[in-house]
N, C-alpha and C positions, 0 to 999 in steps of 0.2 A: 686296856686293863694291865694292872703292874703288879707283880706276886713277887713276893723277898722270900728267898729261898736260903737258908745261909749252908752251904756244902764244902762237907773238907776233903781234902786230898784223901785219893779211893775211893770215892763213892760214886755209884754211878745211878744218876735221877735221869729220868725220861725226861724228852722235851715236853712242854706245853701240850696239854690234849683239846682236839675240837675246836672248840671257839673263842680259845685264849688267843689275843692274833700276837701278844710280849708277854716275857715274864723277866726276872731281874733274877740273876742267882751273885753268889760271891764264894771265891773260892781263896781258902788258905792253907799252903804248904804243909808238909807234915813237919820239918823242922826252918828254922830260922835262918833268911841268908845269911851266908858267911863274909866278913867285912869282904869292902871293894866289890860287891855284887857280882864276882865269876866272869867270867867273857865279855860283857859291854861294861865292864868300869872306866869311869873317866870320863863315859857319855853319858849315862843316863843321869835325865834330872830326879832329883828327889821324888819319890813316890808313882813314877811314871814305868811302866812294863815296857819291854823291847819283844816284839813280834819276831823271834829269828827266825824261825823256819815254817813255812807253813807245809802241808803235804797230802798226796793222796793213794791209798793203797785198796789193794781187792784183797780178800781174807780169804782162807780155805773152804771157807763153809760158803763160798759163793757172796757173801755182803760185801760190802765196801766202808771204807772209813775215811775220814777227813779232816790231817788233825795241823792243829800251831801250836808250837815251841813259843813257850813267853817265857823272858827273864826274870818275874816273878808272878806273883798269884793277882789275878782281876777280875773286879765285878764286870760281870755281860748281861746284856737284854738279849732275850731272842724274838726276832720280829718278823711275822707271816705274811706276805704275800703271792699275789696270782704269781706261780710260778717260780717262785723263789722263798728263801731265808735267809733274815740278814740277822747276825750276831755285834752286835755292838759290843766292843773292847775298850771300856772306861778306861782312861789313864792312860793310852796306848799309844806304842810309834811304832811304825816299820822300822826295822834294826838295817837294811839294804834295800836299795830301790828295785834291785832285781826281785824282793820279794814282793813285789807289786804286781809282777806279771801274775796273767790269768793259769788255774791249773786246768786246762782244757780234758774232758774227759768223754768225751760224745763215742770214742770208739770202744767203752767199754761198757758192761753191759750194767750197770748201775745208774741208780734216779737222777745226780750229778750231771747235769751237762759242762758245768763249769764254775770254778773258786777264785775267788780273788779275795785280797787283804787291798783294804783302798784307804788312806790316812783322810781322817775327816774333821777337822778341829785337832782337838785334845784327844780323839778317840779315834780306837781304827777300825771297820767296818770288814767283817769277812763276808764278804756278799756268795750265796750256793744257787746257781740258776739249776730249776729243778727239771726235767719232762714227764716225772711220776709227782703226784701228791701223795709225800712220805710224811711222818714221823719219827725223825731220826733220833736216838737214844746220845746224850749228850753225856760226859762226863769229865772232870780237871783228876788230872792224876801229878802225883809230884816229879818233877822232874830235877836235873842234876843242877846243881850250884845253888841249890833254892829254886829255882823257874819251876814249871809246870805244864802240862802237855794238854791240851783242851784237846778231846777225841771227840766226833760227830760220826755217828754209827747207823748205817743206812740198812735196812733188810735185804737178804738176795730178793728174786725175782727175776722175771721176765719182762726188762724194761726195753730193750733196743729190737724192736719191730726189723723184720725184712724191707729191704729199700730205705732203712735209715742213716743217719750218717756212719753208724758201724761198720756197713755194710758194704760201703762205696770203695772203689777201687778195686775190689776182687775180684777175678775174673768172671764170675758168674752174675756180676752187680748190671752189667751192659756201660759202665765208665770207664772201661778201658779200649782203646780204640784197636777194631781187626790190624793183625798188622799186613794183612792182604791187601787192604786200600791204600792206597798211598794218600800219606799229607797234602791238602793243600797249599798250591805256592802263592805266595806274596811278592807282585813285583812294584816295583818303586823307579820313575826316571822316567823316558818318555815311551 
């Protein structure tokens, strides 16, 4: 199921409720880029968004957020599966391939296990691996040169269990070796 939503810059609409598994929104700037398109001029093709930043922050109030820097305004689907959310970014490129890497987040305590921006065609896919079934509150706010900030807004909670990946490493987890035993040796030769 496909729902057109048409959203300007500042507003903030919830995601999809229930048993929408996509919906389409479209977002436009509050004002009009200014010639040469700001920071990617010279690359980008006509009518196509540059994915510069993606990112992820924990917020005072305990939630978490999850946002990408595009160089200008674009339509997104958001689409539900076990475990995950994937936001399709019509007209989109990664701006740098380092922006491809995953934002791994398993050590903190938010639904997020992991973000990634993945070029898919014409479009770029910010794929949210989830370990909570959340409803994240989504919204396009305007950003500097014309672009626009897509924020993905997660509730606090109590998501990271004792003995979970949070967890590990700390002395008290049992993954850190006594240092009373000694290492095992490895020998090699005859």
């Amino acid at each position: 199921m496909s729902v057109s939503h048409p959203v300007r810059a500042q507003e903030s609409p919830s995601a999809p409720a229930g048993g929408a598994a996509s919906s389409a929104h479209v977002a436009r700037s509050a004002s009009p880029a200014p010639p040469g398109g700001g920071r990617t001029a010279g690359r980008a093709r006509s009518g196509v968004s540059d994915a510069i930043l993606p990112g992820f922050e924990m917020l005072a109030d305990g939630s978490t957020r999850l946002f990408v820097e595009l160089s200008r305004p674009v339509t997104y689907e958001a689409r539900s599966g076990h475990g995950s959310i994937t936001y399709v970014l019509k007209e989109a490129r990664v701006d740098r391939r380092n922006n491809q890497n995953p934002l791994v987040t398993v050590h903190f305590n938010t639904p997020v296990t992991s973000a990634r921006l993945q070029p898919h065609g014409r479009d770029v896919w910010f794929v949210i691996a989830l370990r909570s079934a959340v409803q994240p509150a989504v919204a396009m706010d305007a950003g500097k040169d014309g672009g626009v900030v897509m924020r993905i807004e997660f509730p606090k909670g109590d998501y990271v269990r004792p003995g979970a990946p949070a967890d590990r490493g700390s002395p008290s987890s049992g993954d850190v070796p006594d240092e009373s035993t000694p290492e095992p040796t490895t020998r090699t030769g005859r």
